[in-house]
N, C-alpha and C positions, 0 to 999 in steps of 0.2 A: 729469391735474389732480387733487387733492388734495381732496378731497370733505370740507367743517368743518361740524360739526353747527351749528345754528342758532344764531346770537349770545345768546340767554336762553338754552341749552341745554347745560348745562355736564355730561358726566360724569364722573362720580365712581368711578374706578377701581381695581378691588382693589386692596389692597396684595399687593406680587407674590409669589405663592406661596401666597397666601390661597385656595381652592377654597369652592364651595357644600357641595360635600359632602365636603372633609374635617372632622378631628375635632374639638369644639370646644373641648379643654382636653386635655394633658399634666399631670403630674405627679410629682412625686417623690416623695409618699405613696404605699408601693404596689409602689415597685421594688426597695428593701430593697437600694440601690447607693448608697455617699456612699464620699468620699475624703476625709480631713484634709490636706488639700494645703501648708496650714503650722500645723505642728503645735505652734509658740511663741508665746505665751507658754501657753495652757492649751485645747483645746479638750473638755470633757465630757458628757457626757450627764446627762438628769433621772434623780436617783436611781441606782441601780446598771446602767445602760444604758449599753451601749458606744459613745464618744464616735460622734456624730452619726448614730448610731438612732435616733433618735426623730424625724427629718428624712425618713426614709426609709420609716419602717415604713406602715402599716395604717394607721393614726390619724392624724386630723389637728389633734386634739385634744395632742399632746407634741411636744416641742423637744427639740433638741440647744442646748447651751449654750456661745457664744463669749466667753470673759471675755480682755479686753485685762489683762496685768497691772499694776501701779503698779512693782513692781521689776523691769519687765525694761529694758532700753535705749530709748529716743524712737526710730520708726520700725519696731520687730519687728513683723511683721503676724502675726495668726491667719485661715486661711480655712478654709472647709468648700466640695466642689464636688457635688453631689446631681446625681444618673441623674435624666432622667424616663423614663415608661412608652413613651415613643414617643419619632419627630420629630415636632417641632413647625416648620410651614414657615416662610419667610422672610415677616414681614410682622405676626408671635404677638406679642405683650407675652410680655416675659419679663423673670421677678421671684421676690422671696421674699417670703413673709409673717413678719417679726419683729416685735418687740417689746422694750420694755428689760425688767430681770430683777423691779425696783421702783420704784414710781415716785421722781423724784427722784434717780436714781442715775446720771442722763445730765448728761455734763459741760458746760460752755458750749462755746459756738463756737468762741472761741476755743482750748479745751483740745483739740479734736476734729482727728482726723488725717483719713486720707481714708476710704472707703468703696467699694470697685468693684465693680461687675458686671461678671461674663463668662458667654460663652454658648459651648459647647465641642458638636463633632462627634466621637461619641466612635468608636472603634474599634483597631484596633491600638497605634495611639500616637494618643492625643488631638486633635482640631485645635482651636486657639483661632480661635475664628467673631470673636468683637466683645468689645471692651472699652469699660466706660464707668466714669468718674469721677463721684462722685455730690457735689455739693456740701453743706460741712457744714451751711450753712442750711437745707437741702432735708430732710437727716439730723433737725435741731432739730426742726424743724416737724413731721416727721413721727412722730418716734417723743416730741413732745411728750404723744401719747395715751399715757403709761404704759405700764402694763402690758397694758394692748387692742394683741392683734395687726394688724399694719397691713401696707400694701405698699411696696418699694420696686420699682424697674420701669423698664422702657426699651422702644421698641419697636423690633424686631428689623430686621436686613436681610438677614438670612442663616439659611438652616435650623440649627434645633440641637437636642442631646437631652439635652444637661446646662445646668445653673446653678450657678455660684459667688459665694459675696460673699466677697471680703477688707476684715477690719476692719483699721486700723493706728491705733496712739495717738499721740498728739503733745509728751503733757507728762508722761506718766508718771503720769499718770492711771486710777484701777481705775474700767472698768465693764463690766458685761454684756449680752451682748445674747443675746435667745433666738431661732432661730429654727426655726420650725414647717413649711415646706417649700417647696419652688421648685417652677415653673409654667410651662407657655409655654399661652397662654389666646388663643385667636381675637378680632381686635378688633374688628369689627363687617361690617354688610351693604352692599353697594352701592346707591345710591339714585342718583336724577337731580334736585335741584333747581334751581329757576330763578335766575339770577344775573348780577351781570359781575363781569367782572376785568383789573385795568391790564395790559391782552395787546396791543400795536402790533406789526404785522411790519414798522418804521420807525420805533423813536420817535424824538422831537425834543424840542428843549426844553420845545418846548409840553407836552409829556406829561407830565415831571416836573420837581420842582426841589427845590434842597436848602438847607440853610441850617443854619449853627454858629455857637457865641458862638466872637469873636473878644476875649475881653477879654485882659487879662494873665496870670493864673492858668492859661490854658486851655494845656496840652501836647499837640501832635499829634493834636489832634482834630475829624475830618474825616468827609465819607461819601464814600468808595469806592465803583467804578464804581455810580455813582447810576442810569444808564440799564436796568441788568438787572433793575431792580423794574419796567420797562414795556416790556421784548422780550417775543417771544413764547415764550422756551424758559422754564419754569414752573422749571427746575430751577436755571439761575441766580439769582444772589441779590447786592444792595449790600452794604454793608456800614456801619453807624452804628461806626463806632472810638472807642475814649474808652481813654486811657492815663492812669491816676493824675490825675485833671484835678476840680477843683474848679466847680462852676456852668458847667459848659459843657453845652448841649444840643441835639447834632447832629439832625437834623431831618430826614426826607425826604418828600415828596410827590407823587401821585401823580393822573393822569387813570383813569378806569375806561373801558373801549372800550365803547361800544354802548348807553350810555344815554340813554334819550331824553330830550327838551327837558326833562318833567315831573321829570326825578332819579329814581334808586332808591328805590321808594316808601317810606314811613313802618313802620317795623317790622323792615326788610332789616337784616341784622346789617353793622357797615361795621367793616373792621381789617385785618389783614397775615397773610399764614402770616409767622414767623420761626422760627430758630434757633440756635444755640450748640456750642461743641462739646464741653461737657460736658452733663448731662442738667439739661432747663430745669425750673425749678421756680418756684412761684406769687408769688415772692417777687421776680421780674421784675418783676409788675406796677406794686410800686412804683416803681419806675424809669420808669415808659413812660406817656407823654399822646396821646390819640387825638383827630384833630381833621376833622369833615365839612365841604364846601364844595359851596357849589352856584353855579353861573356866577359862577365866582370869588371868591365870597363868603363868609367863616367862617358855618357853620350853627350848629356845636355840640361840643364840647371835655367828655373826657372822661378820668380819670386816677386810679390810686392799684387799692387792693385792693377799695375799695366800689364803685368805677362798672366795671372792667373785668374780662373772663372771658378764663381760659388755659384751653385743649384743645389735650391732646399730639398731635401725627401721629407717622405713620413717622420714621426717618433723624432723630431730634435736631429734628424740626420741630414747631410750636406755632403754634396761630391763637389772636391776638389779637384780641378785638372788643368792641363793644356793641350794642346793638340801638338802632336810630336812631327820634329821634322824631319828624325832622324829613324831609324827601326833597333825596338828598345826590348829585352824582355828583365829587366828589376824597375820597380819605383823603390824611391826613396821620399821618404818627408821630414821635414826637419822646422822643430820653434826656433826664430830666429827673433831679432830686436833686443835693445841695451836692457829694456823694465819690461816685466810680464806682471802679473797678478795670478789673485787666485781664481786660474782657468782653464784648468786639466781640460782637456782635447781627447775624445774616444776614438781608435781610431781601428776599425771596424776590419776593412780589408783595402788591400789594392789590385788596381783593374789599370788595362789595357783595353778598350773598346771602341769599335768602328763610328765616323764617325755619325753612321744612321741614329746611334744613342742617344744622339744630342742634334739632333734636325726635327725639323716640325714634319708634321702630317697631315696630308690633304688643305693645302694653303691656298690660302685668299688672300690676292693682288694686286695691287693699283694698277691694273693694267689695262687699259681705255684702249680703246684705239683711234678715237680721237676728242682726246681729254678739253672738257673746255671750261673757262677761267669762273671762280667764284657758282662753282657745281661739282667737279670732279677736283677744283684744288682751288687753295688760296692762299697768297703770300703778304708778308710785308714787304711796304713799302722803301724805298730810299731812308734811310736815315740821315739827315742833314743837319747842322748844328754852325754859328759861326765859330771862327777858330783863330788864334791871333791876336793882337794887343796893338791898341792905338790910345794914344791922349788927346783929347779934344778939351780945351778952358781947364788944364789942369784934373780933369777925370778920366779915367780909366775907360776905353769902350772893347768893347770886342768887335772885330771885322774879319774878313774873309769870311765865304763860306765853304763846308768840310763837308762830302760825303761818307759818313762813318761805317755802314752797312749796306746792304742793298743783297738781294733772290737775284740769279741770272736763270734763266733755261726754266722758270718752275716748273713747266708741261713734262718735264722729259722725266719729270719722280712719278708721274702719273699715266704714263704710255705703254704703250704692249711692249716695250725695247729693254729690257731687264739686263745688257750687257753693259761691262765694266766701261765701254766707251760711250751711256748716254745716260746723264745724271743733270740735275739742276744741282746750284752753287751758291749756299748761305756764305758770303762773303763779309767780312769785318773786316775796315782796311786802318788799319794801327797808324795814331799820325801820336806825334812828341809836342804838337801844338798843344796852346792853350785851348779846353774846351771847358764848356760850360757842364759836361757831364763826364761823367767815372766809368760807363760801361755801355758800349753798346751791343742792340740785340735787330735778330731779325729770326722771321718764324715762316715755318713751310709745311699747309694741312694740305692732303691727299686722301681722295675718297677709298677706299676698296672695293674692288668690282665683286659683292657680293657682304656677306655680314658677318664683323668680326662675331663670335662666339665667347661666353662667359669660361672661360679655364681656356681658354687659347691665350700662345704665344703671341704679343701683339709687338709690333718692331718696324725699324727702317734700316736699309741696309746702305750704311753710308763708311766714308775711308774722310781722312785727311789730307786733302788736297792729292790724291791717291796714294798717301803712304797710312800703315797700321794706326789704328786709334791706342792711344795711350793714357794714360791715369791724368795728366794735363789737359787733356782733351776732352775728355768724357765728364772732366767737376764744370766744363761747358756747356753738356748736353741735358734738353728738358724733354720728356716724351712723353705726351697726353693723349686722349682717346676720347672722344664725342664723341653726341648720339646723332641721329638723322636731323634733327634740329638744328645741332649744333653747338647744345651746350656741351658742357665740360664734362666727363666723367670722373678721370683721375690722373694723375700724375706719377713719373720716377722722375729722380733727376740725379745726375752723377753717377757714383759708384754702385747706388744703389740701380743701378741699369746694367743686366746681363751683356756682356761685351763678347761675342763669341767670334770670331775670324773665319771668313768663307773658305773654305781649300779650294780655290781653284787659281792658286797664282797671282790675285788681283788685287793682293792688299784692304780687298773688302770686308769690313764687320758689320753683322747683325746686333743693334743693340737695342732690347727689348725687355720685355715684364711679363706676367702674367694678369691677365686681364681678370677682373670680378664681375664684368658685367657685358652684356651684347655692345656692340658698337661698331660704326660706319665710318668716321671720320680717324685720321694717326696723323699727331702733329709734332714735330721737331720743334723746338727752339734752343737758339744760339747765342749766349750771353757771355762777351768778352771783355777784357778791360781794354778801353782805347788807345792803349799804350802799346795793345799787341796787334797784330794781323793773324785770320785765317781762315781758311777757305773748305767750307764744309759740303762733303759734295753727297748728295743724298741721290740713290737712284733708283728704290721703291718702296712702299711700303706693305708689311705682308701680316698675317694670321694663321696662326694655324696650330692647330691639335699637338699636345705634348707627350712626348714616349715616356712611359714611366718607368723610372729606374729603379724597384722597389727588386734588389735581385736577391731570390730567395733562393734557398733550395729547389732542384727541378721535381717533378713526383715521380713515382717510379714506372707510370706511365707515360706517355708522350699526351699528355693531354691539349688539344688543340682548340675546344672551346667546353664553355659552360655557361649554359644561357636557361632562363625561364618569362614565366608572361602566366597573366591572371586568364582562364577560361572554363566559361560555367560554374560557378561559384568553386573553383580549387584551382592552386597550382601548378602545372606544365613546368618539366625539369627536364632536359634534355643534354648531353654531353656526346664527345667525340674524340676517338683515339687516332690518333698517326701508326702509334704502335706499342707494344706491351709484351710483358717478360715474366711469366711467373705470377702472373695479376689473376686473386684469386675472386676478391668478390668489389664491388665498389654498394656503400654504404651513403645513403640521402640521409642528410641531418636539417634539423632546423632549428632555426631561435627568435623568440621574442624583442631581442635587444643587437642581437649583430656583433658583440665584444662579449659572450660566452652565453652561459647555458642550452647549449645543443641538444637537442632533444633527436631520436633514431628516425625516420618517418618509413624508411621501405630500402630494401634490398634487393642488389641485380646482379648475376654471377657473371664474371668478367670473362674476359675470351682465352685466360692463361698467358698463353704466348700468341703474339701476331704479328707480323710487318704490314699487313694491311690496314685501311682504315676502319674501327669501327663506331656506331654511333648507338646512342641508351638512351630511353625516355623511362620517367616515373612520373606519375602522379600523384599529389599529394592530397586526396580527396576532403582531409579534414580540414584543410588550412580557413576552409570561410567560416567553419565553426568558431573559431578563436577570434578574441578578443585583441584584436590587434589593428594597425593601421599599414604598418611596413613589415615582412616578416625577410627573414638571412638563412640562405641553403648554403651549403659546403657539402664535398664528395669527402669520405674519409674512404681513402683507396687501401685496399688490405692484401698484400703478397699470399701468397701460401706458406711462406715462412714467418708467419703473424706482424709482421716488421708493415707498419701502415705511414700514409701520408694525408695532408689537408691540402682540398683546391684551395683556389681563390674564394672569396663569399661573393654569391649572388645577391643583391636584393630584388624583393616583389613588394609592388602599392597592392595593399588589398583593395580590389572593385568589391562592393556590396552595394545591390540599389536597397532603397531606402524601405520598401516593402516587394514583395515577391509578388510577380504577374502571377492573376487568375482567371478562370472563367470557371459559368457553370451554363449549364445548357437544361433546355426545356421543351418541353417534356420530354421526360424520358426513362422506359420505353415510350418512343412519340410514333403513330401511326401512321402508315405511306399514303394518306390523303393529305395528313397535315404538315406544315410544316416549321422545325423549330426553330425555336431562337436560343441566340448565345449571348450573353452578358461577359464584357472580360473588364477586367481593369489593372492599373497597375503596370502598364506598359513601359517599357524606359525610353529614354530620349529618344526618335529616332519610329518611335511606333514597331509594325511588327506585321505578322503573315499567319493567317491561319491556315491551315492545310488538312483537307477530309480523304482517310486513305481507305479503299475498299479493304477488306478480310484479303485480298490477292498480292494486295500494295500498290496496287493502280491507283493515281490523283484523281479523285471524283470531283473536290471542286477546291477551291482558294481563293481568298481574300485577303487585300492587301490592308490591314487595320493602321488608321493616321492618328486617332484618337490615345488619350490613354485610360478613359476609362469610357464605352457606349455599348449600346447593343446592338447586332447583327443576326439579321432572318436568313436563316439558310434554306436552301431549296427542297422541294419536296424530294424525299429521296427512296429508292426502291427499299425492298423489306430484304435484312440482313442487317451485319455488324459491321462497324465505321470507329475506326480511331482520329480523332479530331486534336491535333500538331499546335500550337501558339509557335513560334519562334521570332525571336526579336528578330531588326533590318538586318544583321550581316548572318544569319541564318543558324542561331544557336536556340536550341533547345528550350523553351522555358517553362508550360507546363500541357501534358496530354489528358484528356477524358474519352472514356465508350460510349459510343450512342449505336443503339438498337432503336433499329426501322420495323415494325412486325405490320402484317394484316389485321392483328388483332387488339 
């Protein structure tokens, strides 16, 4: 029997190939390895640097430069494919950080060709791991930030240790784009929040249902197997179809299993994972209406870029949601807008989840306790401009002067006081005068009391003038991330910024990104036209570790960790039960690659049935023999009813040093008048300890070795047998010899 974690108990399982203690960023700054993979229409470097160094190098501060050209043919692509320092396992975001070359110099949509990402195994001959198409909207939006370096990105399914972008033009169009380097970044930690989700091992109508305009205009537009949003395999998925169709809005709905009479209470986030098979972007949202029910009854309907939140998964997938204000047990989703294309939407399952699911972990905050100016934060200044019309000799002057913008309170984004009542105040004050300028801006950095991290949530939690941020609001908002220094990292700007609303009654949102790189600094900026007013109140900035939503099936044990670590040239594999049912044996597998070929390595018979906890160690003795650099464990858990399951994947860094410590010792048999000497070498970093143990196991003597390779006189020693220990600094093992003391 098949042991399921409790109905509210949903885990949240790696993404595979993800380990606790692998690394948590690759990179291409560092490896000094790039290919020009298409070398037409132009690819250069900044200043006299050889095409795409400056991608590669030391710095993450210089670009290599992709210019599409205007005279070459519609469709000639330029790419650059950039080494990282490592693999990066299957499960990393992987991306580049660009930028256009100035601003203004990015063509419209419609000019715009494609965009891809690939993610490559490199070795002998290259292996292409994953391709992805990047939508030109997706392209607009993003590198709508100018000249502020930004990401583009996907999340991986497959290990790799290179990235490529290929640009390609559509109209013969000149523009540039710079880019600064590729990445493969760990996406976050696993957590367990409380939840449901439309999972039936039977569904029926009852479960779900669907529903399309049937007008005239509408072509072939329909939902596909509608029942796989309420089976129990999470990896199936319906399908909302829309072919070239005008006002038609396929719809699907669903039951959530296991909520009680009272509904998913008030706060639970209510939406869909979906996906596509190009890379989704926030620009879906427009498209998609969310709608809650409770015993059959509309609750509450939500829709567009201001009421709903996109967060990427793995595999091309995206949870759609809102945070409900109502207590809800059906979602509903439904394509809405006058024109669609061809962009069938998967749409996986819906969920009801707390809102832990969607909060950060273990956060880092500007929270000083007493912040001080151009160290812990910095602002802009007054914005001043004249404003007004005068004739002087028959010409035109401008007079008066206008305050346009202006930071009030900036200390209080950077203080220990994180209540809705102490915020500083980016301020734009909207005047219908004549000004000499079309937009004004004001900006607000804040240190963090401690260091953002590479896959942390990075954000500031600011409201509009204390009411909800909305889709007018946020194509306002810039949010960048610098380093200790103080240069720039990277940028979101607009839509493309996760908008999430605090539950705590305060009208406060978190609006943030995920970060590719460590960073100190989080800076707002506020860019409005001077024709408007308003008042953007920021009141900290935070960091912090992301819950991964990867929700799989549970295993048919309660498994609560799965962890390993390199020791004494083999792998250490350790695991732990909550509790189990019928669990007959659990089965250690490995692989070379982390996205298949599992190989058996050792078996541990399980406890059957238990509500207690228990915990299993294997070792995997052979693992330093193999020719590997990273190797990938998984438990395949096996009932007694042969019915089995897969953990998470571990990864392990093979440690090999570079030659094996030795000694050898003289003479010997050596006589109790004289005495020997030891020769060792081959020490690892850090030196090591010999240790002389009587035939009793008494310490007769030891020395501490600094060297890695000299010789050592040992003391004269009585007549008898003596085992003589090396072990490196933190007291492991590395090579033992006999020496025999005689009279004779």
């Amino acid at each position: 029997m098949r042991f399921v974690l409790p109905t509210l108990l949903l885990v949240l399982a790696r993404y595979p190939g993800v380990a606790q203690g692998a690394q948590a960023a690759y990179y291409s700054t560092g490896s000094n390895a790039y290919q020009v993979t298409q070398p037409s229409p132009q690819v250069s470097g900044s200043g006299n640097v050889t095409a795409g160094a400056n991608a590669s190098d030391g710095d993450f501060g210089t670009y290599a430069i992709l210019n599409t050209d205007a005279t070459a043919s519609v469709g000639v692509p330029v790419a650059l494919r950039l080494q990282l320092t490592g693999v990066a396992p299957a499960g990393y975001r992987a991306g580049v950080i660009l930028a256009t070359a100035a601003a203004g110099l990015l063509p419209s949509v419609s000019a715009l060709g494609t965009i891809t990402l690939r993610t490559y195994l490199t070795g002998a001959t290259p292996e292409l791991r994953e391709s992805k198409v990047v939508q030109a909207t997706l392209v607009q939006a993003l590198l709508g930030v100018g000249t502020l370096p930004t990401q583009l990105e996907f999340f991986s399914t497959k290990s790799f240790d290179a990235v490529e972008i290929v640009i390609e033009g559509a109209v013969g169009i000149n523009y540039t784009t710079n880019i600064y380097n590729a990445y493969g970044v760990r996406p976050g930690i696993q957590t367990r929040p409380v939840g449901y989700l439309s999972r039936f091992s039977a569904p029926t109508s009852s479960d779900y249902s669907t529903a399309s305009s049937t007008n005239g205009l509408c072509l072939d537009t329909d939902v596909d197997n509608p029942r796989f949003v309420a089976d129990n395999d999470l990896n199936n998925y319906a399908v909302l179809r829309s072919l070239l169709t005008v006002a038609c809005n396929p719809a699907l709905r669903t039951r959530l299993a296991g909520v009680p009479a009272s509904g998913a209470p008030v706060g639970y986030y209510a939406g869909f994972v979906v996906g596509q098979n190009n890379l989704l972007d926030v620009g879906l949202l427009s498209g998609l209406k969310l709608t809650t029910y409770r015993s059959g009854n509309l609750v509450e309907t939500k829709s567009g870029l201001g009421a709903l939140e996109l967060a990427l998964l793995p595999e091309n997938k995206a949870e759609v949601s809102f945070a409900a204000s109502q207590a809800f047990d059906e979602v509903k989703i439904e394509r809405i807008g006058l024109l669609t294309g061809l962009d069938d939407l998967q749409v996986y399952y819906g969920f009801g989840l707390s809102p832990a699911a969607f909060q950060g972990i273990n956060p880092v905050l500007s929270d000083f306790a007493a912040p001080v100016l151009n160290t812990d934060y910095f602002n802009s200044g007054p914005q001043t401009v004249g404003a007004g019309l005068s004739v002087l000799n028959g010409t035109v002057v401008v007079t008066t002067s206008v305050t346009l913008s202006n930071v009030l309170n900036p200390e209080k984004a950077a203080d220990a006081i994180i209540s809705a009542g102490d915020y500083a105040e980016l301020r734009i004050t909207g005047t219908n005068l004549f000004t000499v300028v079309n937009t004004a801006t004001a900006y607000l950095e804040v240190k963090l009391n401690g260091t953002g991290q590479a896959g942390n949530r990075v954000g500031m939690v600011v409201s509009n003038d204390g009411s909800p941020l909305d889709a007018s609001v946020l194509k306002n908002l810039t949010l960048s991330t610098y380093d200790a220094s103080n240069s720039i990292i990277e940028s979101k700007t607009g839509t493309e910024l996760l908008n999430v609303p605090l539950l705590d009654g305060s009208n406060r949102s978190q609006v943030s990104f995920l970060a590719s790189r460590n960073f100190t600094y989080v800076r707002l900026d506020v860019t409005s036209p001077v024709a408007a007013s308003s008042k953007t109140r920021v009141y900290y900035a935070f960091a912090q570790d992301v819950p991964l939503l990867n929700l799989q099936a549970p295993l048919p044990v309660e498994l609560v960790s799965f962890s390993g670590w390199w020791a004494e040239g083999g792998a250490e594999l350790r695991w732990a039960t909550a509790s189990e049912k019928n669990s007959s044996y659990f089965q250690l597998e490995r692989s070379l690659r982390g996205d298949g070929g599992y190989q058996p390595v050792g078996r541990v018979t399980a406890a059957g049935s238990s509500s207690s906890s228990r915990h299993y160690q294997l070792r995997d003795a052979e693992a330093g023999h193999l020719d590997a650099h990273l190797l990938y464990y998984r438990l395949r858990q096996v009932d007694v009813d042969g019915k089995e399951t897969f953990s998470p994947v571990v990864t392990l860094a093979v440690s090999k040093p570079a030659t094996t410590a030795q000694f050898d010792v003289y003479p010997n048999p050596a006589p109790t008048a004289q005495a020997a000497h030891l020769d060792y070498r081959n020490l690892p970093t850090g030196g090591g300890m010999l240790l002389a143990y009587s035939e009793t196991g008494q310490i007769v003597y030891s020395a501490r070795l600094a060297e890695t390779s000299a010789r050592l006189t040992l003391p004269a020693l009585p007549s008898g047998l003596y085992h003589l220990v090396l072990r490196n600094n933190v007291g492991l093992r590395l090579a033992t010899q006999r020496l025999s003391v005689s009279n004779h």
